[in-house]
N, CA, C and O atoms as CSV, one atom per row, in Angstrom:
chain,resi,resn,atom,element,x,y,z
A,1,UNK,N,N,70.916,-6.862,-2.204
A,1,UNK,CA,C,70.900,-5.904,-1.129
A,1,UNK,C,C,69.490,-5.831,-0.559
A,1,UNK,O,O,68.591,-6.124,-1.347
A,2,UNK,N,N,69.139,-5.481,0.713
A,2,UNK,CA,C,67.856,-5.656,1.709
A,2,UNK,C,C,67.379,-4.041,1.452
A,2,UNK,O,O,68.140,-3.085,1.605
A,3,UNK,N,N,66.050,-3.950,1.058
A,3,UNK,CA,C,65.074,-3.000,0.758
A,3,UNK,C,C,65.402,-2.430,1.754
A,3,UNK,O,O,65.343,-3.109,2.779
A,4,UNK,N,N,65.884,-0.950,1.890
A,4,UNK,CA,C,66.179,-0.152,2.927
A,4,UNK,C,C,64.717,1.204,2.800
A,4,UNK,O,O,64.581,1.836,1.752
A,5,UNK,N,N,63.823,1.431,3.957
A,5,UNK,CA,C,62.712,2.362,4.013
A,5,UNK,C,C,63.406,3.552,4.435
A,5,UNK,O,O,63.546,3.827,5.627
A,6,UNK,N,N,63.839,4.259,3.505
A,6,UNK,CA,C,64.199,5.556,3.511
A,6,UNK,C,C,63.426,6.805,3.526
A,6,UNK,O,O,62.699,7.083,2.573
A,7,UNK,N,N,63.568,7.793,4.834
A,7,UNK,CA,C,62.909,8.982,5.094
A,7,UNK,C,C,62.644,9.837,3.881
A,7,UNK,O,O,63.473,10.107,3.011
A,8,UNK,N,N,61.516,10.190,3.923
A,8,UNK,CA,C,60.832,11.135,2.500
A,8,UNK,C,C,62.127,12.054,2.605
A,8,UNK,O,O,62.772,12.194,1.566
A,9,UNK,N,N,62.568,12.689,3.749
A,9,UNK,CA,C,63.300,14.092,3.869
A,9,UNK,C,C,64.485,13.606,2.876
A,9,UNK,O,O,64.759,14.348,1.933
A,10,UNK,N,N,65.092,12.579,3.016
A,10,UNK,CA,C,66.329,12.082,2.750
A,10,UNK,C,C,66.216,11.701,1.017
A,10,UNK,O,O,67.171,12.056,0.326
A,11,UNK,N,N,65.314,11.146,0.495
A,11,UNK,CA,C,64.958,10.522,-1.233
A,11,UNK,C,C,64.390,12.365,-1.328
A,11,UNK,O,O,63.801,12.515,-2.398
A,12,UNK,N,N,64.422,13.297,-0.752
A,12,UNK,CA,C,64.128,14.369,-1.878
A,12,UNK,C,C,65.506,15.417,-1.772
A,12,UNK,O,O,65.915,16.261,-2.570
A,13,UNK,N,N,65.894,15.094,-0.779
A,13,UNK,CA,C,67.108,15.784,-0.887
A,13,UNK,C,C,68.218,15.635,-2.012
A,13,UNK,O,O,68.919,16.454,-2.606
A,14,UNK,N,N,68.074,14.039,-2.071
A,14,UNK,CA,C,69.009,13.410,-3.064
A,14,UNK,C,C,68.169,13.881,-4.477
A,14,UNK,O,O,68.855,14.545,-5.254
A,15,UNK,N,N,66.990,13.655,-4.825
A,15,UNK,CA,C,66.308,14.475,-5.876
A,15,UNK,C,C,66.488,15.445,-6.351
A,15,UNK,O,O,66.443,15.427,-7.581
A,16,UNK,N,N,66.806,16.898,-5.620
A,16,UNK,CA,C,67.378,18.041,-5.138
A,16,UNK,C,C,68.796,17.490,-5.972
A,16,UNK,O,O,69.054,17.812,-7.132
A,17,UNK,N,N,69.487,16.759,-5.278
A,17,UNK,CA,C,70.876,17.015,-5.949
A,17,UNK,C,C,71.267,15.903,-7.191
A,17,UNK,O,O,72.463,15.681,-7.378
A,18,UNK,N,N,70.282,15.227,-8.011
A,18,UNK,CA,C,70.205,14.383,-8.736
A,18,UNK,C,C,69.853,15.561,-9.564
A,18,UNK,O,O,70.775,15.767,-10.354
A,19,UNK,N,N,68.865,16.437,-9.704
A,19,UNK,CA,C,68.061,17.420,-10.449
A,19,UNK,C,C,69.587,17.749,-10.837
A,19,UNK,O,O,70.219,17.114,-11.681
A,20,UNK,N,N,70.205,19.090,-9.921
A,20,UNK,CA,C,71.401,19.797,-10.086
A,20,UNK,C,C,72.519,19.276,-11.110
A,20,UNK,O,O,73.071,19.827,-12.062
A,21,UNK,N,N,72.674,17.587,-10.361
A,21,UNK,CA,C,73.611,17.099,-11.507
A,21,UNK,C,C,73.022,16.939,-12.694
A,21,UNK,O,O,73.826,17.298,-13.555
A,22,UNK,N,N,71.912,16.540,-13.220
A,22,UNK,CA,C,71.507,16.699,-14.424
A,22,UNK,C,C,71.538,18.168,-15.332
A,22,UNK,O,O,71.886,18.325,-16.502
A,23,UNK,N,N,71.120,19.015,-14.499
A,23,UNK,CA,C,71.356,20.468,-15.319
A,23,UNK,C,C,72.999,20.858,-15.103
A,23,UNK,O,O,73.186,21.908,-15.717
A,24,UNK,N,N,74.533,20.298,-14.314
A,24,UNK,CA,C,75.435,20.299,-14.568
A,24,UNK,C,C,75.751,21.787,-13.375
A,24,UNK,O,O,76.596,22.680,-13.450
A,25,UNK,N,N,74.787,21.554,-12.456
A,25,UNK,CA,C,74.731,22.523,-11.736
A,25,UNK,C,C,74.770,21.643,-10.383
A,25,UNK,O,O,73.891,21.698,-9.523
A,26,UNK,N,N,75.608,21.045,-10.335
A,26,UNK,CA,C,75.723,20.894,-8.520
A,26,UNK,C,C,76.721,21.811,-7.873
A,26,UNK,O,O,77.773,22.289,-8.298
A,27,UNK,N,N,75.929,21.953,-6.426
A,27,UNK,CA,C,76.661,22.645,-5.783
A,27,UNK,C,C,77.300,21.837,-4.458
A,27,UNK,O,O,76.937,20.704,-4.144
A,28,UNK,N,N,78.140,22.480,-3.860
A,28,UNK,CA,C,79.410,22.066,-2.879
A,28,UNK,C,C,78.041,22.281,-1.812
A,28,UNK,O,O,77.885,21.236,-1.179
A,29,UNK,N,N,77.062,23.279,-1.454
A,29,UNK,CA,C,75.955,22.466,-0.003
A,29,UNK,C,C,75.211,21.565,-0.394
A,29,UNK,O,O,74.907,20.669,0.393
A,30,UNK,N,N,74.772,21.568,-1.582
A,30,UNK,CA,C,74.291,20.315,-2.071
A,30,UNK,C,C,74.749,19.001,-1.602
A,30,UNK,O,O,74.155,18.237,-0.840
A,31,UNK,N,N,75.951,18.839,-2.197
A,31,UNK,CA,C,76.282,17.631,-1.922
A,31,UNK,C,C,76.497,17.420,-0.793
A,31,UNK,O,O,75.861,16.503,-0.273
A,32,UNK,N,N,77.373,18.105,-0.060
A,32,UNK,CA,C,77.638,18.564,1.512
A,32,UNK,C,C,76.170,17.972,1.923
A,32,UNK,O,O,76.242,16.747,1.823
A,33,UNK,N,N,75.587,18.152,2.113
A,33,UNK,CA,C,74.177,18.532,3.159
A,33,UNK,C,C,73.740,16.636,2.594
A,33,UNK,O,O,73.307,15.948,3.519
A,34,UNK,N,N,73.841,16.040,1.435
A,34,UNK,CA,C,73.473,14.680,1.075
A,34,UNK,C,C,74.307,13.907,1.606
A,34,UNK,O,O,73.887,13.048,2.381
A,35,UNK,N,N,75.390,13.988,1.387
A,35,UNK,CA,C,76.633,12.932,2.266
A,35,UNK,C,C,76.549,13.160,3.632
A,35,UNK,O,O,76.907,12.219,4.340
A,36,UNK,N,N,76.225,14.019,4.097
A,36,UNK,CA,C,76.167,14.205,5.832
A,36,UNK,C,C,74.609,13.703,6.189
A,36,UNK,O,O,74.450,13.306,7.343
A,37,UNK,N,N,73.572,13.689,5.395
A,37,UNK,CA,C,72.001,13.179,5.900
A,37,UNK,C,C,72.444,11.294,5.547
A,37,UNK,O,O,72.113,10.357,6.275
A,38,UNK,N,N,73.163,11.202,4.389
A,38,UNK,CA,C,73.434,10.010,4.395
A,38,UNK,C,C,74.099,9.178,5.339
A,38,UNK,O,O,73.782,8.083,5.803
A,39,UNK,N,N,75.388,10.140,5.592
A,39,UNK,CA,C,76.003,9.194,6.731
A,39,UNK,C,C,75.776,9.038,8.395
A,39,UNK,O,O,76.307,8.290,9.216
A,40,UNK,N,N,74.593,10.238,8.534
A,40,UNK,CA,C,73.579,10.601,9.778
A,40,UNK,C,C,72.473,9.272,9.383
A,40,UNK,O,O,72.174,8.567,10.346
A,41,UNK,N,N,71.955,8.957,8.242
A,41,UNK,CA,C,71.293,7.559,8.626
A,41,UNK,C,C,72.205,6.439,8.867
A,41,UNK,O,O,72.320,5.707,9.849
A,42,UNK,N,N,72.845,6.473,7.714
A,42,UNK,CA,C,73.270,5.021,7.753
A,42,UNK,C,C,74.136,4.883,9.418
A,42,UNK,O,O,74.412,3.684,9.459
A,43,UNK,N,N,74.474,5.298,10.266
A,43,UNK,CA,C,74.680,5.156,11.699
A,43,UNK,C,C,74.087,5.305,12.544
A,43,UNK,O,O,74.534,5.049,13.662
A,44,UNK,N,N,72.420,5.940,12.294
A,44,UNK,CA,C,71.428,5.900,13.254
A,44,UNK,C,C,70.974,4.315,12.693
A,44,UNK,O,O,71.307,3.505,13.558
A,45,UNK,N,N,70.475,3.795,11.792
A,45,UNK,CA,C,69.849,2.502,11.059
A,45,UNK,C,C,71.108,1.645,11.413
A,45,UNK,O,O,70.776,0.465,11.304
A,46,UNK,N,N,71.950,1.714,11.657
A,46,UNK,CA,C,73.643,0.650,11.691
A,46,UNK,C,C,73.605,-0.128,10.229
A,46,UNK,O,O,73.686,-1.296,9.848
A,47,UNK,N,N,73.432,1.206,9.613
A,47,UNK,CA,C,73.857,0.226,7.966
A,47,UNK,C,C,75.124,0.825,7.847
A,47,UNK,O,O,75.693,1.633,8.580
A,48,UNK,N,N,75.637,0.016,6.264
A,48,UNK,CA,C,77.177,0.959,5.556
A,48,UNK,C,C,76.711,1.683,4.942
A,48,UNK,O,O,75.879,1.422,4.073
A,49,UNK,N,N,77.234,3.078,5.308
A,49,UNK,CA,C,77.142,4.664,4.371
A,49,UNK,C,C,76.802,4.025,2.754
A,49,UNK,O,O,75.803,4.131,2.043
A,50,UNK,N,N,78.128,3.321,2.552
A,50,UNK,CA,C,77.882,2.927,0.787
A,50,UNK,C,C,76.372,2.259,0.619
A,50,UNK,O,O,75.477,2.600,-0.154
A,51,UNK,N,N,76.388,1.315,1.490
A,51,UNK,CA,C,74.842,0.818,1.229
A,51,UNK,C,C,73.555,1.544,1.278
A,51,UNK,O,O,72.530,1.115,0.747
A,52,UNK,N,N,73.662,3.019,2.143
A,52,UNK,CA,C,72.322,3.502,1.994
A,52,UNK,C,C,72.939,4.136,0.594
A,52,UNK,O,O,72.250,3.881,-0.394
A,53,UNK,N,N,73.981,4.825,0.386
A,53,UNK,CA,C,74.388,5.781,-0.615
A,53,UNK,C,C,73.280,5.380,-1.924
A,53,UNK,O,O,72.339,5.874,-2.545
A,54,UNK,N,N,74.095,4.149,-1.861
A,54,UNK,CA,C,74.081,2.691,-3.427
A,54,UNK,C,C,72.598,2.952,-3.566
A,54,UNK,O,O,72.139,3.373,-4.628
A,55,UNK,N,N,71.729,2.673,-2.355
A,55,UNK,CA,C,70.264,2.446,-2.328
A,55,UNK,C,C,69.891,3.336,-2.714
A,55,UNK,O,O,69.646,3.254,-3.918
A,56,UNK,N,N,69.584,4.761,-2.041
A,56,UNK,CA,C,68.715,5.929,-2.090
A,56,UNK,C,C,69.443,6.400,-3.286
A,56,UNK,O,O,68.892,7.498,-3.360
A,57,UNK,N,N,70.477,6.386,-4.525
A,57,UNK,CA,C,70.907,6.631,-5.911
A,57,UNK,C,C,69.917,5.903,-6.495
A,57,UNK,O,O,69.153,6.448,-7.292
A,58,UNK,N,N,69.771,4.200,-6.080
A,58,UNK,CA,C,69.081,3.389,-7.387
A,58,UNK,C,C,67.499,4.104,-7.362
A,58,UNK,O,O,66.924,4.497,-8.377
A,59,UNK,N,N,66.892,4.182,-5.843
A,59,UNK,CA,C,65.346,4.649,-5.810
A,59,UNK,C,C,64.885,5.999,-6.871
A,59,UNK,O,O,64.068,6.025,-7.792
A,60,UNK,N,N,65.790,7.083,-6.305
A,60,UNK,CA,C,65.895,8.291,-7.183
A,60,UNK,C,C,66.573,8.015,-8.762
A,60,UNK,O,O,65.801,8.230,-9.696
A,61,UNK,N,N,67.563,7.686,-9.004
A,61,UNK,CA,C,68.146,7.505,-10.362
A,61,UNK,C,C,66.746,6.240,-11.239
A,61,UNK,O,O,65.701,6.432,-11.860
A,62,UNK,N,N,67.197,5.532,-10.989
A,62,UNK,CA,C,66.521,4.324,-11.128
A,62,UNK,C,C,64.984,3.727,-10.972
A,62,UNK,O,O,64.847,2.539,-11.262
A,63,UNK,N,N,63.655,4.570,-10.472
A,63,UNK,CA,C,62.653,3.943,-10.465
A,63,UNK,C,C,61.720,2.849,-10.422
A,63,UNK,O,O,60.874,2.249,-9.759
A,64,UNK,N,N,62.612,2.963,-11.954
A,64,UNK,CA,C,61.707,1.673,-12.624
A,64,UNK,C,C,62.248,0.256,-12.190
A,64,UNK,O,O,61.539,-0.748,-12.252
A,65,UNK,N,N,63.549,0.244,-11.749
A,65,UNK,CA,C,64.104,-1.167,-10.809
A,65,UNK,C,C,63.456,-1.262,-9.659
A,65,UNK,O,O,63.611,-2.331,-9.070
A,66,UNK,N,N,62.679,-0.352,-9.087
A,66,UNK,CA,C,62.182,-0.816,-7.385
A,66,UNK,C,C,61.062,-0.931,-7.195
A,66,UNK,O,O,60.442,-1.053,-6.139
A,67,UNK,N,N,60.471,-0.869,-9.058
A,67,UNK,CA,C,58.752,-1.606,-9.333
A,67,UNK,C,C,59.294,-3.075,-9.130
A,67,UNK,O,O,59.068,-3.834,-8.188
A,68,UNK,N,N,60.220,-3.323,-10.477
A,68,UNK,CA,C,60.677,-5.178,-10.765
A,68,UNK,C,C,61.059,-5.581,-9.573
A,68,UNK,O,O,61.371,-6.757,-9.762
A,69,UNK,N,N,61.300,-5.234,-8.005
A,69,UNK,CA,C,62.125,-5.968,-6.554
A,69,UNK,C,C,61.088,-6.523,-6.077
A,69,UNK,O,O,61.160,-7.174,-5.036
């Protein structure tokens, strides 16, 4: 998959709701408000929703994979 440069606003939001799911506390604007900034890029950028989704999960979840790319 092609290194996608994702808006600070957008990798902390998902942070925000990466945090939540870890403490078992997500909420319905949470996610709401991430799937709608997600699918507001991925159609301003003309990518697939899944592909920014996939991406901005591995950056936030994942770290240490987007030293090794």
């Amino acid at each position: 998959m092609t290194a996608i440069d994702f808006p600070d606003d957008l990798i902390e939001l998902e942070r925000s709701a990466w945090d939540e799911i870890q403490r078992g506390a997500l909420t319905v604007p949470t996610a709401q408000a991430v799937h709608e900034a997600v699918a507001a890029y991925a159609e301003e950028a003309g990518l697939a929703r899944i592909d920014v989704e996939m991406g901005l999960k591995r950056i936030v979840r994942h770290p240490e994979t987007e030293q090794a790319d």
